[in-house]
TILUM-565235 format. One line per field, with one value per atom (N, C-alpha, C, O): residue number from 1; x, y, z. Coordinates in Angstrom, 3 decimals, decimal comma, always signed. Layout:
BEGIN
k	(NUM_...) $
east	(X_...) $
north	(Y_...) $
up	(Z_...) $
***
This chain:
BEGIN
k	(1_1_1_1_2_2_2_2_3_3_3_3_4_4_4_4_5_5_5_5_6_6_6_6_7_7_7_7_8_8_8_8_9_9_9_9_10_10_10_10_11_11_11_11_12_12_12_12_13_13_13_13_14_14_14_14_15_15_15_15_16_16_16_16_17_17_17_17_18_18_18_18_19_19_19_19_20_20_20_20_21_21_21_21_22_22_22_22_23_23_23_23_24_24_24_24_25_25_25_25_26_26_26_26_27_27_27_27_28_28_28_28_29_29_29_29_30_30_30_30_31_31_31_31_32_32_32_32_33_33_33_33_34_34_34_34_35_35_35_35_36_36_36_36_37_37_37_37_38_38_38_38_39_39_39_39_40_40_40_40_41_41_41_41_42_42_42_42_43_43_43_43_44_44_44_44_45_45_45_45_46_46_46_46_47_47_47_47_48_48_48_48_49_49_49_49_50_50_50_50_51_51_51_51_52_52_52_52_53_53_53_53_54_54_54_54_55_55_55_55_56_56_56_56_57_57_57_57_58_58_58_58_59_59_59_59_60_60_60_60_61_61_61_61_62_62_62_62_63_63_63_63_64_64_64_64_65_65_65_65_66_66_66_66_67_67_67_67_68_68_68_68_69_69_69_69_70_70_70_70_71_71_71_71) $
east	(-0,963_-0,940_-0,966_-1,434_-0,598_-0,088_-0,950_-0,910_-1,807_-3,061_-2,914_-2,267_-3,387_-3,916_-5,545_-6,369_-5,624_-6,685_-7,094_-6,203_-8,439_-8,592_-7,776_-7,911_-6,983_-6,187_-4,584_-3,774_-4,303_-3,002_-3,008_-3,752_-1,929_-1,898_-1,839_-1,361_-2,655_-2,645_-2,264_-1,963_-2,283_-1,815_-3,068_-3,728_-3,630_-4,755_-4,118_-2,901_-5,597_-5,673_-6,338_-7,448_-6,273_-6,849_-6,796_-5,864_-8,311_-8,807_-9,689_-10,321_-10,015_-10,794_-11,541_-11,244_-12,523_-13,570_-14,752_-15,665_-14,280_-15,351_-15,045_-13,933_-15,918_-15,530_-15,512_-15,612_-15,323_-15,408_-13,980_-13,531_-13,104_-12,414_-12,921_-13,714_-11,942_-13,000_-10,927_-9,949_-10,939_-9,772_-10,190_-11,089_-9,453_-10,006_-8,502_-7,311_-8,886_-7,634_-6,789_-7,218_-5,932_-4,806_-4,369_-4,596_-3,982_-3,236_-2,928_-2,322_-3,227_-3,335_-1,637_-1,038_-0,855_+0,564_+0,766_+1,868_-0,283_+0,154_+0,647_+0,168_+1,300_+2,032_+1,546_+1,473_+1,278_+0,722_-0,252_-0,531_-1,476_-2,804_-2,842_-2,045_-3,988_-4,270_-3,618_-4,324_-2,363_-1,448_-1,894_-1,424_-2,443_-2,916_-1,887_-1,729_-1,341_-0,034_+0,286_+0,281_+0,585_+1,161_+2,740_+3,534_+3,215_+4,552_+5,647_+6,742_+5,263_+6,064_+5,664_+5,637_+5,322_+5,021_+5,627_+5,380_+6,452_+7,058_+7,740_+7,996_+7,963_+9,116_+9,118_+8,890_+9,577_+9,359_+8,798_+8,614_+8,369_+7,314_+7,860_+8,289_+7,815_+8,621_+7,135_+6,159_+7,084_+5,766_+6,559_+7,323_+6,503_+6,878_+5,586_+4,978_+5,100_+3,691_+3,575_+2,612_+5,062_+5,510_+4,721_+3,518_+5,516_+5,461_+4,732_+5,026_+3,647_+2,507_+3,003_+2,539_+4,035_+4,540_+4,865_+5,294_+4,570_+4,784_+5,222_+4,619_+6,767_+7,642_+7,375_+7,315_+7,147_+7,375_+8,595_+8,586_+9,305_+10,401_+10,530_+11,043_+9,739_+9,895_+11,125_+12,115_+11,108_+12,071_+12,636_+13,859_+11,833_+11,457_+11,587_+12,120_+11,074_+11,636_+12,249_+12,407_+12,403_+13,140_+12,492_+12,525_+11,837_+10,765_+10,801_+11,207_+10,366_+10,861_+8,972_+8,934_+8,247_+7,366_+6,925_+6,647_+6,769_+6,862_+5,056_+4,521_+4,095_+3,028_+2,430_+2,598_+1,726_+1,201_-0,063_-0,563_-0,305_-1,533_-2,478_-2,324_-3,924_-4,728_-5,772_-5,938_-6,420_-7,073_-8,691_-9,463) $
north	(-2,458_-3,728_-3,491_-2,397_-4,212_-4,421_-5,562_-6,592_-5,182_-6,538_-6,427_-5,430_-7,282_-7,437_-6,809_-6,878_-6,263_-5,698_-6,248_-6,679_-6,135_-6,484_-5,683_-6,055_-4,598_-4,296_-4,097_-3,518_-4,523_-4,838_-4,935_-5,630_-3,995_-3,995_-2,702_-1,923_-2,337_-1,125_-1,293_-2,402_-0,117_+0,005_+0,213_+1,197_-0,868_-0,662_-0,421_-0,599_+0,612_+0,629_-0,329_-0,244_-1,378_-2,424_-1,982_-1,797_-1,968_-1,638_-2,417_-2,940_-2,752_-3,632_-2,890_-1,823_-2,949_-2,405_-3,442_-4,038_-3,361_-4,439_-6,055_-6,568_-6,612_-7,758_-8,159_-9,186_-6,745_-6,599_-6,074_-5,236_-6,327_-5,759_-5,611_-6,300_-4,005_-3,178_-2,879_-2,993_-2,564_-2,444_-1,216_-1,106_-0,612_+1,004_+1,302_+1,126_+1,622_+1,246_+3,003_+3,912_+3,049_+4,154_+4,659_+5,632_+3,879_+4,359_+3,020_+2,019_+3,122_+2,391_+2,303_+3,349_+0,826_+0,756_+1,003_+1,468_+0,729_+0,449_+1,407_+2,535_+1,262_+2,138_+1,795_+2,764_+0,922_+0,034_-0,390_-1,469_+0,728_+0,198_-1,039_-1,512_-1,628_-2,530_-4,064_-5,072_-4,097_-4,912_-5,760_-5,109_-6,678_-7,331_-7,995_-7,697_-8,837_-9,584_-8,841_-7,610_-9,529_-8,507_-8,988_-8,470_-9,591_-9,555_-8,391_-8,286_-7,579_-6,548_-5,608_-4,500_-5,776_-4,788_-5,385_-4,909_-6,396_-6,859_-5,482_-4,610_-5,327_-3,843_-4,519_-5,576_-3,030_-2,825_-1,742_-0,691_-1,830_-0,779_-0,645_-1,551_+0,944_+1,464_+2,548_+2,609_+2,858_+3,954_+4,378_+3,611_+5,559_+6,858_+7,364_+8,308_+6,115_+7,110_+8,226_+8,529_+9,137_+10,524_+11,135_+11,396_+11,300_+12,217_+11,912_+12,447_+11,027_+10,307_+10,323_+11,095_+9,525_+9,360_+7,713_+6,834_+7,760_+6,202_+6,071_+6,702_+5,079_+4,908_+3,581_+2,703_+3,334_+1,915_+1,998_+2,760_+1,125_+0,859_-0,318_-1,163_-0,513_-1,533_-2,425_-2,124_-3,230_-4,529_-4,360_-4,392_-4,170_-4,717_-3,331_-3,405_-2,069_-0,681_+0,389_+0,296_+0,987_+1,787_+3,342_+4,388_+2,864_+3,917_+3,810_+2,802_+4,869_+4,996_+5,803_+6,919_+5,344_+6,068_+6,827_+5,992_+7,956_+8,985_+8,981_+9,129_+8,929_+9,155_+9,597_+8,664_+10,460_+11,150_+9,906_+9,134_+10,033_+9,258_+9,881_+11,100_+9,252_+10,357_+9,440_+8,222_+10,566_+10,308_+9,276_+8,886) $
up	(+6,081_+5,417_+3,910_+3,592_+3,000_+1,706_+1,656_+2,330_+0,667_-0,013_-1,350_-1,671_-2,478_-3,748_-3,690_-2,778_-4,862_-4,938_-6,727_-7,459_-7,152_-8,345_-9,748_-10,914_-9,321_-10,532_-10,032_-10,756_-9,005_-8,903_-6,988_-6,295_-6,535_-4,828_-4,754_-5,579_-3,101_-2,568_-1,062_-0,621_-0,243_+1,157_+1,739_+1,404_+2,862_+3,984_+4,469_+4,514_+5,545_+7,200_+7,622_+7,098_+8,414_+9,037_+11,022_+11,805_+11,162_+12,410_+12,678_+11,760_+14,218_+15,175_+15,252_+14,716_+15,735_+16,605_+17,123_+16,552_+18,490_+19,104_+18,257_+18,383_+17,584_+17,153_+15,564_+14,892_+15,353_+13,792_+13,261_+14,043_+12,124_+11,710_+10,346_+9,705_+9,909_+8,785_+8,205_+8,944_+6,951_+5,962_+4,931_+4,098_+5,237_+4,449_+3,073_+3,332_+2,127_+1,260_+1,113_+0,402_+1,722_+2,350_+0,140_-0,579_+0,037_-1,574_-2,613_-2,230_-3,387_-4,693_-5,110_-5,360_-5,165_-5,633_-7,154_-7,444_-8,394_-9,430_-10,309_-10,193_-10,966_-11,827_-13,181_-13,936_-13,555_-14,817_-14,841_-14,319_-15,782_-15,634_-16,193_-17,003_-15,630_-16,589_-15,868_-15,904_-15,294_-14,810_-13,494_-12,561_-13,060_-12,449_-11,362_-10,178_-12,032_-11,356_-10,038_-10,074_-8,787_-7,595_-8,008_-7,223_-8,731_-8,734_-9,244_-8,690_-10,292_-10,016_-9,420_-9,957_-8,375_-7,199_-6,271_-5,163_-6,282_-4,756_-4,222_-5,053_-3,192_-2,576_-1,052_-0,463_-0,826_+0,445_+1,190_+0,576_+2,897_+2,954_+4,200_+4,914_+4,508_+5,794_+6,549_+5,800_+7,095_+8,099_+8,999_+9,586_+9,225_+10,458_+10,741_+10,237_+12,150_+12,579_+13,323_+14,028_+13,074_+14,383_+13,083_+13,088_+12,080_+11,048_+10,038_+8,968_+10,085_+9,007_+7,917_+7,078_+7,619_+6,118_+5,944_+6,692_+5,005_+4,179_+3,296_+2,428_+2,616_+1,738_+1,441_+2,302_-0,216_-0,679_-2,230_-3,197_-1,948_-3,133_-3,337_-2,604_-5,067_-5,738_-5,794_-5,128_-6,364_-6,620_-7,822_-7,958_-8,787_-9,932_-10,853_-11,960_-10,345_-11,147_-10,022_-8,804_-10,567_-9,966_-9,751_-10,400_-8,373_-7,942_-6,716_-6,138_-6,143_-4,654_-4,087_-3,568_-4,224_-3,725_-2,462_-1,601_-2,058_-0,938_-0,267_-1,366_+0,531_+0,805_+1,728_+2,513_+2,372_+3,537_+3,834_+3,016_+5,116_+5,709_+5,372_+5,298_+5,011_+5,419_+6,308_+6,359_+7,000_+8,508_+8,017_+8,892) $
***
């Protein structure tokens, strides 16, 4: 999942357990400290859970970001 966070957006893990769900924050999107707005961060977001990798590519610049899971 893709949330807003207080200095821009990052990538959760969002898990159940029993009757609780808990959101653990996977990697931080921003490129621009300081930058709040989730709008130039719109993209898109692809996951290969064979090969634990995660791709997001902006809208708005021209960045292609590459990321490993971690456990």
């Amino acid at each position: 999942m893709i949330g807003k966070t207080g200095d821009g957006i990052s990538i959760f893990r969002i898990t159940k357990e029993n009757d609780s769900i808990r959101g653990k924050e996977l990697h931080n999107l921003n490129l621009k400290p300081g930058l709040s707005s989730f709008v130039p961060y719109i993209g898109s977001f692809a996951l290969n859970v064979d090969k634990k990798r995660m791709v997001y590519a902006y809208k708005y610049y021209r960045v292609i970001k590459f990321m490993d899971f971690l456990k």
